[in-house]
N, C-alpha and C positions, 0 to 999 in steps of 0.2 A: 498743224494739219496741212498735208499737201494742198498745191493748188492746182494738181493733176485733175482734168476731166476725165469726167466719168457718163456712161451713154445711159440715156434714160428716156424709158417711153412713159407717156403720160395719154392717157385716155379719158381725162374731164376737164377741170375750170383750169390744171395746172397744162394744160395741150396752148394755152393763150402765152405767146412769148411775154408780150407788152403789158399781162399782169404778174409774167415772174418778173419785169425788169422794173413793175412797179414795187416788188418785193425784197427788192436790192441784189437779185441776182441776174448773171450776162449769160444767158443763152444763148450757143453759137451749133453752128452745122444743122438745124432745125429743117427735120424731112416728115413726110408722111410717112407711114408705116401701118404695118399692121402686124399682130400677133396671132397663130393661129393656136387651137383649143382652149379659149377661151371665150367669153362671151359678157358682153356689158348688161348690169343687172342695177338700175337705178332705184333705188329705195329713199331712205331717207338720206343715203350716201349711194354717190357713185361705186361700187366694185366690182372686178370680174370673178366672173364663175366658171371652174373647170370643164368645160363641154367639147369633147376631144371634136367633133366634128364642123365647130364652132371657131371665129375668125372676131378680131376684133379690128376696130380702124382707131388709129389717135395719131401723136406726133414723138419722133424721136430728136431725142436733144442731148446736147452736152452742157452739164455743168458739173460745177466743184463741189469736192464733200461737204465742205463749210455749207455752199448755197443751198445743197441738199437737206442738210441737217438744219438751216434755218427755217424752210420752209415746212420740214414737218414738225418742227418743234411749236409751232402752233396750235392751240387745242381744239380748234377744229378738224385736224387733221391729224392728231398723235396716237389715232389708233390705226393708221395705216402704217404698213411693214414692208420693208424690201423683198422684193423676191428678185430673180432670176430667171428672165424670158430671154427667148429667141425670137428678136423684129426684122419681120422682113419688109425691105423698103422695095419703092415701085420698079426698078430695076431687077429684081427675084435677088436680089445678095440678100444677106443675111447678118446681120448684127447682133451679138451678146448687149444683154441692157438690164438696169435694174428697173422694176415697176413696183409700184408700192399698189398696193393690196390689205384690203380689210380681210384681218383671218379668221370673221366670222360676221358676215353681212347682218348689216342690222335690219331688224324687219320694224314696220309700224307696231307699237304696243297695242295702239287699239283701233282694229281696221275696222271700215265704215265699208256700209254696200256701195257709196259712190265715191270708192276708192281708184282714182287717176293714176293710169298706170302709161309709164316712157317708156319706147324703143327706139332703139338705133336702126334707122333703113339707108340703106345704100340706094342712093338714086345713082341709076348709071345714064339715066338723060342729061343728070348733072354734074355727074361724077364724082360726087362725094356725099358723105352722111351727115344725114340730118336724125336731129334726137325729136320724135314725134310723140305729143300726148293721146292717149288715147282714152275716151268715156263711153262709157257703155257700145262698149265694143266697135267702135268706128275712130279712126285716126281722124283729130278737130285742125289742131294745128301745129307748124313748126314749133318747137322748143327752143331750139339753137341749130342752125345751119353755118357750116363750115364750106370754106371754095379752099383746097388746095391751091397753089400756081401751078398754072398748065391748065386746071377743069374750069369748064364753064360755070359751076355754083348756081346754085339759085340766086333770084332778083334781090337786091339788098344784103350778100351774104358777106360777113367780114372777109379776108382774102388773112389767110396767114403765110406771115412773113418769114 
C-alpha cells in the first residue's frame, strides 16, 4: 500500500489530531475547513446530510491509505464510507478530500418525548463552532467547543493544532 497522502475532512471525534496520533496515525497540513451542501446531523452517530443551501465546519487533514483504512476498520465506525467532497479552507481555495459519511443515518430505535437533540452553531463572537445540546426547546449547554488558531474560542476551549 502506498504511503502517498491523501486529503481528508473529518467533521466529529476524528477533526481531534492528538486522538488520531493516539490511533497510531501522523496527521500532517491540518486546516479548518468547511464543506458547503451539506449539514451536520448528530444522532446516535455523527453524519452529514445533503442540504444544497447548507455549509458544514470540521478539519482538513492529510493522511495515508493504510492510516485511513485503519481507522475505519474499527467497529465503531465500519459503517461509515468514503465519499468525495469539495473543502474549502479559510483562504476561499478549494480542496478535493475524501469524507466518510454514513450512507444511511442512523436514527434512535425508540425515541422518547425528552429526546436531546445537538447542533452545530457558529459563534462568530468566537469564531468557531460549538456542538450545543438542546431540551425542550432551549440551547442548555456547550457539547464540545473547538478554537481554530487565529479565533478567539470560547473560555476553556481546546485549540486545535
Amino acid at each position: 500500500m502506498s504511503s502517498r497522502r491523501i486529503e481528508v475532512f473529518f467533521y466529529g471525534l476524528f477533526m481531534d489530531a492528538d486522538f488520531l496520533r493516539g490511533k497510531g496515525a501522523d496527521p500532517i497540513n491540518i486546516r479548518a475547513a468547511c464543506v458547503p451542501g451539506f449539514a451536520l446531523r448528530i444522532g446516535q452517530r455523527a453524519t452529514l446530510l445533503r442540504i444544497p443551501d447548507a455549509r458544514v465546519y470540521g478539519i482538513l487533514m492529510e493522511l495515508t491509505h493504510v492510516e485511513i483504512e485503519q481507522l475505519y476498520a474499527e467497529a465503531s465506525v465500519r459503517a461509515y464510507r468514503p465519499e468525495a467532497v469539495l473543502a474549502e479552507l479559510t483562504d476561499g481555495s478549494r480542496v478535493p478530500a475524501l469524507c466518510f459519511n454514513l450512507l444511511v443515518p442512523l436514527v434512535p430505535k425508540r425515541p422518547t418525548q425528552n429526546t436531546q437533540r445537538r447542533y452545530v452553531i457558529w459563534r462568530a463572537d468566537w469564531d468557531c463552532p460549538l456542538v450545543m445540546q438542546r431540551v425542550s426547546g432551549e440551547f442548555t449547554r456547550p457539547i464540545v467547543s473547538i478554537a481554530f488558531p487565529g479565533s478567539h474560542g470560547p473560555p476553556n476551549a481546546p485549540l486545535l493544532r
